[in-house]
N, C-alpha and C positions, 0 to 999 in steps of 0.2 A: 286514666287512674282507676284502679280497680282496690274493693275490700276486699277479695280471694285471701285467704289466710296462706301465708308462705308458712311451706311443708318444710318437714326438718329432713336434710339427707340419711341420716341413719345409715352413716359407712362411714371407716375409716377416712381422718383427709389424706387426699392425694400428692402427696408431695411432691412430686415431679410437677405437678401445675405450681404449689408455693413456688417452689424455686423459680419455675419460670417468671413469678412473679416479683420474686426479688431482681431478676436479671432487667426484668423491665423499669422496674422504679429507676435503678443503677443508670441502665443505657436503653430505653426508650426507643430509641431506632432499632435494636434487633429485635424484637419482638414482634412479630407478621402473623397476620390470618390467613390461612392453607387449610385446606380438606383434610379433615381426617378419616381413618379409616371408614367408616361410615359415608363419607364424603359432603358430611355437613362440618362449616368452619369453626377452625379451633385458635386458639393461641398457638404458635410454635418459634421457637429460637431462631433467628437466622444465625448460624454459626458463620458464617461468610464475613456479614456484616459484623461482626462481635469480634471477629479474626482481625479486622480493622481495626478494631475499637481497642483493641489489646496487642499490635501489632509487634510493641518492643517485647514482651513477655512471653510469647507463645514458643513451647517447646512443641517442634515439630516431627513426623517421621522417624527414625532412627538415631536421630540425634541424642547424643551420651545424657543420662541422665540421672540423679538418684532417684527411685522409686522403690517400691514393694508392689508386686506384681506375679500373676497364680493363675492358671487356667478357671475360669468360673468368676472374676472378679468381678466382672461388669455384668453379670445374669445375679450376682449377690446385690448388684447396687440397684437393681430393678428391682427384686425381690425387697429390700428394703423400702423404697418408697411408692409399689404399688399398692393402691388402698384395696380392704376388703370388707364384704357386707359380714361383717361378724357382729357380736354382741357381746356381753356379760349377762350371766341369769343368777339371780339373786338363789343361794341356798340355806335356806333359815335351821331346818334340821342341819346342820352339820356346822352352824352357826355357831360362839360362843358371844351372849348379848349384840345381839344382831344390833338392834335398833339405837342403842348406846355405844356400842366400841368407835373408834377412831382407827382401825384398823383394818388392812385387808389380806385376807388370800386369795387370790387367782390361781384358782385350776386349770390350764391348757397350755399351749403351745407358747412360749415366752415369747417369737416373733408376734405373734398374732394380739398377747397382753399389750408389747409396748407400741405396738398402732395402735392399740384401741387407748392407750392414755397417753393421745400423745395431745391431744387437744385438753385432757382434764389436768394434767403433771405436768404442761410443759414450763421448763424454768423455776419448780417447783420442789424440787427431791436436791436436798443437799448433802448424800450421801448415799453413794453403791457401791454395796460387796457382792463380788459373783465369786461362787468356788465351782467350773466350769468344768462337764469332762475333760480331762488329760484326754490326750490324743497319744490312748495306746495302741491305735494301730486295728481297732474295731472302728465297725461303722458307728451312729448315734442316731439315735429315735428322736428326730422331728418329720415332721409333718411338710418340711420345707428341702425334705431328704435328698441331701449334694452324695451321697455315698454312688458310688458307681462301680461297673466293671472297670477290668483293666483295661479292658479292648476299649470298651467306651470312654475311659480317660486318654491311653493314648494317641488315638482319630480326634480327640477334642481338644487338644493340646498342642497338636503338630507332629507327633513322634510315631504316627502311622498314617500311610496314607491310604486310599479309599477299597485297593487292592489286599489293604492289612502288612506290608511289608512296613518293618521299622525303618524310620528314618535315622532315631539319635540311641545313644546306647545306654543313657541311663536306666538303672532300676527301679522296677514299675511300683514299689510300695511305698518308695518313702516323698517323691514327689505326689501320688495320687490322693496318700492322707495326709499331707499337709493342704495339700489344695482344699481338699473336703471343709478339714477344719478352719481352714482362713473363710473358707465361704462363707460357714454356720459364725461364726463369731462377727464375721465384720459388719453385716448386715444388721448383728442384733445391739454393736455395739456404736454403729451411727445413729440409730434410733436411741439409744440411752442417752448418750452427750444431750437428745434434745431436751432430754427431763430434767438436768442436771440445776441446778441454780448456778448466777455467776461467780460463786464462791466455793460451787456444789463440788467434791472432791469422789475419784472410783476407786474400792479396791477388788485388785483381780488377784486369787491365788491360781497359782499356776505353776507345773515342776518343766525340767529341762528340755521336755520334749519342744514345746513352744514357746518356752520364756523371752526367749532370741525372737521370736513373729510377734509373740502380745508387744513387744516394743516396737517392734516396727509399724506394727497396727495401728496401736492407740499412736503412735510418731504423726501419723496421716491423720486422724478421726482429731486426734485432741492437739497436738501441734507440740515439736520437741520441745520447748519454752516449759510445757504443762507439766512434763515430767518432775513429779515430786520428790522422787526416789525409787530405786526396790529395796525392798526390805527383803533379809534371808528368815525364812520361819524354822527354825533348827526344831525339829520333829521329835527330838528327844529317843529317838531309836533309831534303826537303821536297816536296811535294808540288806540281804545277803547277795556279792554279787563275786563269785569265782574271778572275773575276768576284769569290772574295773573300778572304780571308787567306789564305794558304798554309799550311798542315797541315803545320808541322815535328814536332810534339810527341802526346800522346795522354795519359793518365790511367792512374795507380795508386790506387785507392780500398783504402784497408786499416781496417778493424774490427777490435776484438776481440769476444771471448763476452761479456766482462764485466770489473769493472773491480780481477777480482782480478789481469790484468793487471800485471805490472813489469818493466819494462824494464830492462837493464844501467845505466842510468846513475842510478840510483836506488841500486844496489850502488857506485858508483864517487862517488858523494854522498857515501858514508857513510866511504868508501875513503879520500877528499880529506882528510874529517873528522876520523879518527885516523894522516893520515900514514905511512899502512901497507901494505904491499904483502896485506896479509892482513886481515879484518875478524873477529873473533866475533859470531857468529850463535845465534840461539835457537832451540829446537823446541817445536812442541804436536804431537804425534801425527807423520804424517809431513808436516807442513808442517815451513819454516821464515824465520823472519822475523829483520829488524832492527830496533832500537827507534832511531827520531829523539828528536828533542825532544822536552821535554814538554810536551802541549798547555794551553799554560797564554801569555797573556800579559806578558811584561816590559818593564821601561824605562818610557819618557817614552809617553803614552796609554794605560797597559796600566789604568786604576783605572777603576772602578766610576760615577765620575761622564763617562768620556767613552763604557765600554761598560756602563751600567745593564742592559740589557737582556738580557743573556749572566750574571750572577750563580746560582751554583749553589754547593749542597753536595754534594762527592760521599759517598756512604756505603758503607764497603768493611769486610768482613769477612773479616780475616787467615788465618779457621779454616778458611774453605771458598771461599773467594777468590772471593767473589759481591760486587757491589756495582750500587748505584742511584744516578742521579743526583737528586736535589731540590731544589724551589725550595723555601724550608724561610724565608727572611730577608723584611728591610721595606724592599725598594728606596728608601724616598726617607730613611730612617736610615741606608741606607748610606752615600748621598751625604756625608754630614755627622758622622756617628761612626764613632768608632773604638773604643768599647764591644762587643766580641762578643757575651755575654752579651745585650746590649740588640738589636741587628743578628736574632741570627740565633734562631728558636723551637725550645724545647726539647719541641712536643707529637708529636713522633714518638717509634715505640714502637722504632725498628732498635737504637738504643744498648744495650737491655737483652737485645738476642739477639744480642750481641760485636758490633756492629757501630761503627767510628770514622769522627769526622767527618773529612774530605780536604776542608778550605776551601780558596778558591783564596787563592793567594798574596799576600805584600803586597807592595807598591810603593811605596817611601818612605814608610813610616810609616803607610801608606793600603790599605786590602782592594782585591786587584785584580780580578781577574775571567777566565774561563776563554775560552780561544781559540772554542771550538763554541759553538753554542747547544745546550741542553739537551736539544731532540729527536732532534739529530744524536749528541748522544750516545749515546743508549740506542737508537739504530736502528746505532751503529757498533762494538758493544760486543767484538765479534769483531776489532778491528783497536785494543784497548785493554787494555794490560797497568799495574795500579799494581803499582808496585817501591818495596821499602821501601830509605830513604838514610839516611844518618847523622841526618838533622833529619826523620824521621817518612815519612810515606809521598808518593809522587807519581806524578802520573799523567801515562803514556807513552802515545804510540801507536807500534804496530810495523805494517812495512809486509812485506806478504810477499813470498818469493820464488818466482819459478818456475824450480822445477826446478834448484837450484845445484850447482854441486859442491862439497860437504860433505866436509871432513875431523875426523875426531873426533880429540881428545887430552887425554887422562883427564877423561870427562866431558863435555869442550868440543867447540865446533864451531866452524869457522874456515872461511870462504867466500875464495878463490884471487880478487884481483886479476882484471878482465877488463876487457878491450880494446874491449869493445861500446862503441858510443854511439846517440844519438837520430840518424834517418833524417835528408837536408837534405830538401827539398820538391821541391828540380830535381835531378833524375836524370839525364845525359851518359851514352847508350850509344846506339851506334850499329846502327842496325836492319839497313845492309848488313853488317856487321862478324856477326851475327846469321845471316846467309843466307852469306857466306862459311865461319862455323864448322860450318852442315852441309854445305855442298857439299864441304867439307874431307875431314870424316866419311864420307861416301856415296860422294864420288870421284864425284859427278856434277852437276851444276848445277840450280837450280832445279826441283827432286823436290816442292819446298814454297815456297809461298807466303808470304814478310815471316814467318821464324821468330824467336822472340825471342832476345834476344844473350843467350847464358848467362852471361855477365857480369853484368848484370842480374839475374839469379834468380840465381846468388850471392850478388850483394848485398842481396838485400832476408830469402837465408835468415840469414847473417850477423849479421841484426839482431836475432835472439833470440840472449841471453843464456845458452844452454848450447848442447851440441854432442851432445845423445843425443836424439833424439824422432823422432815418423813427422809425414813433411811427405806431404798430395794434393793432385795438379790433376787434374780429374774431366775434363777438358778438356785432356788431355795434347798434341795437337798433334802437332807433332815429335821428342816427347819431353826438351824441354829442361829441366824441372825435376826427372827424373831423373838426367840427367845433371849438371847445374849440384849436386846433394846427393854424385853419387859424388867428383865434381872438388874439392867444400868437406873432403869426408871425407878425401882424399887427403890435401889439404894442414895440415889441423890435426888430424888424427887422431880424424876424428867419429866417431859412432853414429848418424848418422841413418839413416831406412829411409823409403823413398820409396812411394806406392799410386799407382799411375799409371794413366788410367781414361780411352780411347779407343773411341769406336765404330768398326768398321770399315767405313768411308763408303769406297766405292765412287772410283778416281780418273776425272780424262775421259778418254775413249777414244784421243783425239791427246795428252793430256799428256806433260810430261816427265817425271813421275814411275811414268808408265803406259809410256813407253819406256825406262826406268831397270828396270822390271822390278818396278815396287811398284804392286797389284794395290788396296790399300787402303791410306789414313792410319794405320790402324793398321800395315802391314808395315812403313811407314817410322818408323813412331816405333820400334817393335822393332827393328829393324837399328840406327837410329842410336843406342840403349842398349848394344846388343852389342859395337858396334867403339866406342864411346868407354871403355867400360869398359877393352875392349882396349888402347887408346891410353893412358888412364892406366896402368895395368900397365907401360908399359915407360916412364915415366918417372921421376923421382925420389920419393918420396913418404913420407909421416910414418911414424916407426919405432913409433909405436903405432896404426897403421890396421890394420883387421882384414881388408882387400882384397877388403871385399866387393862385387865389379863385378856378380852376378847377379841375375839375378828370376824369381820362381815365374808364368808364364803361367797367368791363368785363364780362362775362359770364358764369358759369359750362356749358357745354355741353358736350353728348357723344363723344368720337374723331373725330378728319376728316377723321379720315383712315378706309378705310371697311374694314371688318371683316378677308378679304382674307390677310391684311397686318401683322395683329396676328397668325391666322391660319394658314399658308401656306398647312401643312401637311394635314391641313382635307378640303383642297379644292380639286377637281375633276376637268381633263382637262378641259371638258364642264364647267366648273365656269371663267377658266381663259381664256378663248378665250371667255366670256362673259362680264368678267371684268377685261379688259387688265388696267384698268385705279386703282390703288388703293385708290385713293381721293371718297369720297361723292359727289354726281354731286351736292347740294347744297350750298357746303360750297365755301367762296374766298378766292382769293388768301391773302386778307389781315386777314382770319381765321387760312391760315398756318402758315402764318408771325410769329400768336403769338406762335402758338404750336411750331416751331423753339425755340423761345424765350424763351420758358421752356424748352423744353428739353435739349438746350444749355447753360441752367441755364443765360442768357442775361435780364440788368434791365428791368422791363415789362416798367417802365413809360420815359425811353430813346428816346431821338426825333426821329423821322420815317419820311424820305423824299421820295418821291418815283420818278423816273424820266424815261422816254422815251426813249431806246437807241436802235439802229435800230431795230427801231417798237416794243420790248417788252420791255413791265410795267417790272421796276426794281425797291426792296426798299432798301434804304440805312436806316440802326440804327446807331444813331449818328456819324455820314459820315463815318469812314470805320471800325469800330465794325463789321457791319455784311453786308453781298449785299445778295439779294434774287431775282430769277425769278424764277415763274412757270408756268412761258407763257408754249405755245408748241413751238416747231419748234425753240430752241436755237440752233445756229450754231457756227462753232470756231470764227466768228470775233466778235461775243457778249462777248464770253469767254474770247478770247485777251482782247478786251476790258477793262472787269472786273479786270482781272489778274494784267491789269499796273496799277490799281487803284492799286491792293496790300491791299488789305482788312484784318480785321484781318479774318474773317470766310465769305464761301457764302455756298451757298445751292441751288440746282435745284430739280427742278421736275424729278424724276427717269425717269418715261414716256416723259419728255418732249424735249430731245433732238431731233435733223434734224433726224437724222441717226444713228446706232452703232458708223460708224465712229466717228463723235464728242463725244459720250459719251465717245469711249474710250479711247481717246487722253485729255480729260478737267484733271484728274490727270496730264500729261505729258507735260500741256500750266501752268498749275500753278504754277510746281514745276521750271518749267523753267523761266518764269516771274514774280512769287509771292512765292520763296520756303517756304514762312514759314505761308502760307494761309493756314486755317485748312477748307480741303473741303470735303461735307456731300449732299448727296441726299435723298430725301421722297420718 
């Protein structure tokens, strides 16, 4: 047993290991230790044995299949879950209320933003809008750059072989930039599904080029079930085209995670129901749901001779509120008696361990039959509550909600009336009406190209059912989804908090926005966050908004940690009596703060107080979430100190204790005056 304080990784996580780890929880047998590159052992799949393990379901070789499939597909799925030593660097000049907003912008590369928040957002963000280059047939500036020659798509796709002779005769442009773009998107949008919450919903604008792949993409990533709808956004202008339909319009493709999903008007179902500006709601844990109907059958068709095949016993045990469904009866005696006794078998053993029969209902005189089939039952048993009624027990389904506002009153909980409803499918916003409201903002014309109408992303944030959650577009643009969240917030007194996540792409040299004085995409979405903030500040706005117009600026950059902190093995004593120190002599201490942040997976936009305790700089994240010093020279009475705070997590500089002796006693000061401190060094 050792006090060695465990260092924190500071890298992306590797996701290709999680999963391997899911696959072992699952099947335990394929998982083997093998050499790795290096030829020290690692975890690896045995696909052999898993091939087993999955023997009925394996699609093999050539065999006919439906998929989506692109030269590049499996170098984008490595590219997605190989981790990287990056960071976030905090920029306080170009800051709006650093230390107070609840909001972020991310400057760099958006693959590189959502690994790095995949440990702080993950199952967290219940709402993204991306407005993504259209694939006109130009390359795009990432960093993760799939653009290629034609020579080199064709050799890498099969349609030239090594000689350069073609093999097939299709046209080298329109398969090489779809390739490109499926690459750049799929990669960045199986990393988003992991931010999503399970109710979290995406929207993607997109026009015809690939509105036909963003379905079949997100078909794969999010699963056809998820698909919400597209929506047509009619642009209110048009486009001039000699040759074929005119381009009034464009696409919103929206998904959710999953189909725990509910929409406001599922609340206002229930609302209609009891005539009430107010509804009573129920809790498990911190969920909370409604109960509909109960699934059961009634009226004229509801009997056993028109639905035989749906006949069940449910079996429910009042004591521990467990139950099963079974086929238990003689379908073709049911048809025709009305003898229970006779219908249904008494050779199950549940009744003598408290468990009572829950038959379906009758129907004039006649046994009916339950709404599900039997398997849907006992695969949906989380979205099934039986409630006992005056005439025995029955069985309900309850539909959850996301995220309601809940008021309790002795005991109870009552969900507020909401004004939500389901999206139309045509959307009326005008794309100039879009490019006037920043020329407005900017006070200079066309800085940006066809921005979208913040009207628009009002609308489409409007369509979730509460008013507190973090909405990202990784894809910020012009930054109109963060302003479109401050403007919602304004006016109904939200809580949402916006992750806005721009590369800083370079403008053209003669543009307007390069004569405007904005040097990158990024300045301009910045600016136009600052002064619309501004702008709403001085107009009228809800007396319960918290007026939060700021954002915490962060930065991609390579890590703070030198090289020596990754490599150890391929450093050389002469390196380490060189570089005792494994920080960047650059970087500050408020640069490690943030990398802490992530690699602790801790909110980035969480208040940061910093304060003086004999003589070193210490920072508190939201008073005792986390304590950090990286001063040098910490000694035990800074550590006591810390300790009776009782924090939940702190963090020191490896290098930065008095002595050995204080390093190696701060494990044996915390456990004794903070046991339940989680403590980690850089």
């Amino acid at each position: 047993m050792t006090d060695e304080i465990e260092k924190l990784k500071m890298h992306s996580p590797d996701l290709t290991q999680d999963n391997i780890a899911k696959i072992r929880a699952l099947f335990p047998g394929c998982v083997t230790e093998a050499a790795g590159e290096d030829g020290a052992p690692t975890l690896k799949v045995d696909f052999d044995q898993l091939r087993q393990e999955l023997s009925d379901s394996i699609v093999e070789g050539p065999q006919e299949r439906y998929h989506l499939d692109w030269p590049g597909k499996r170098q984008a799925l490595i590219t997605a879950n190989a981790p990287i030593a990056k960071t976030l660097r905090p920029c306080r000049e170009e800051s709006v209320d650093f230390d107070t907003t609840q909001n972020l912008f991310i400057e760099g590369d958006n693959l590189e933003a959502l690994k790095l928040l995949q440990e702080t957002y993950l199952g967290k963000v219940k709402m993204i809008y991306i407005d993504p280059p259209y694939n006109t047939g130009n390359d795009f500036v990432y960093d993760d750059d799939f653009s290629e020659s034609t020579a080199e798509f064709l050799e890498r796709s099969n349609q030239k072989d090594e000689a350069g002779n073609r093999l097939v005769a299709n046209t080298t442009s329109n398969g090489r930039f779809h390739s490109d773009w499926l690459s750049m998107m799929f990669s960045r949008l199986k990393l988003a599904r992991n931010l999503l919450t399970e109710d979290g919903v995406i929207f993607i604008s997109i026009d015809d080029n690939e509105e036909h792949n963003v379905r079949k993409l997100c078909d794969e990533i999010f699963g056809a079930d998820n698909l919400i709808g597209p929506m047509i956004h009619n642009k209110l202008n048009s486009k001039n085209d000699a040759v074929n339909v005119q381009r009034n319009h464009e696409y919103i493709v929206c998904y959710r995670r999953s189909t725990r999903y509910v929409s406001a008007t599922k609340i206002e179902a229930s609302l209609e129901k009891h005539q009430s500006d107010e509804v009573e709601v129920f809790r498990e844990g911190d969920d909370y749901f409604i109960l509909n109907d109960p699934i059961t059958t009634r009226g004229e068709g509801g009997t056993l001779n028109k639905r035989k095949n749906l006949g069940y016993t449910v079996y429910y045990n009042p004591q521990t509120s467990n139950f099963v469904a079974v086929k238990d009866y003689d379908v073709e005696l049911a048809q025709t008696s009305n003898d229970e006794e006779e219908i249904y078998s008494d050779d199950l053993k549940l009744i003598g361990e408290g468990y009572l029969k829950i038959r379906p209902p009758k129907v004039r005189g006649k046994l009916g039959a339950w709404t599900w089939e039997i398997d849907k039952f006992n695969s949906s048993k989380r979205d099934i509550l039986i409630k006992e009624t005056q005439n025995g027990y029955q069985v309900r389904k309850r539909t959850f909600l996301s995220s309601p506002v809940v008021e309790e009153r002795n005991g109870r909980y009552f969900v507020t009336h909401t004004k939500s409803s389901n999206s139309r499918s045509i959307l009326d916003f005008s794309t100039n009406e879009g490019s006037t409201q920043l020329s407005d903002l900017l006070e200079h014309d066309g800085v940006f190209d066809n921005p979208k109408n913040v009207n628009l992303i009002k609308y489409l944030i409007g369509l979730l059912p509460h008013k507190e959650f973090i909405a990202l577009d990784f894809f910020a643009g012009s930054g109109v989804t963060a302003d479109a969240v401050m403007r919602l917030n304004a006016e109904e007194g939200g809580n949402r908090k916006f992750v806005a996540v721009q590369l800083p792409e370079e403008t053209g040299e003669d543009s307007e926005a390069r004569e405007a004085g904005y040097s990158t995409i990024a300045e301009i979405s910045k600016e136009r966050i600052r002064r619309a903030g501004a702008k709403i500040l001085e107009g009228e706005t809800h007396p319960d908004w918290n007026k939060d117009v700021g954002f915490r600026v962060l930065k991609i950059d390579s890590s703070n940690m030198a090289d020596v902190y990754y490599t150890p093995d391929a450093t050389t004593q002469a390196d380490l009596l060189a570089r005792v120190n494994n920080i960047k002599p650059d970087r500050s201490p408020e640069d490690l703060l943030f990398q802490v942040l992530l690699d602790w997976g801790v909110d980035l936009a969480l208040p940061i107080t910093r304060e003086v305790i004999h003589g070193k700089t210490v920072f508190f994240v939201a008073g005792t979430a986390l304590a950090a010093c990286f001063d040098d020279g910490v000694d035990e009475v800074l550590v006591k100190d810390l300790a009776a705070r009782a924090p939940m997590r702190v963090v020191f500089k490896d290098t930065g204790f008095k002595d050995d002796a204080t390093k190696i006693n701060v494990k044996q000061i915390f456990k004794s005056l903070a046991p339940n401190t989680d403590v980690k060094a850089i």
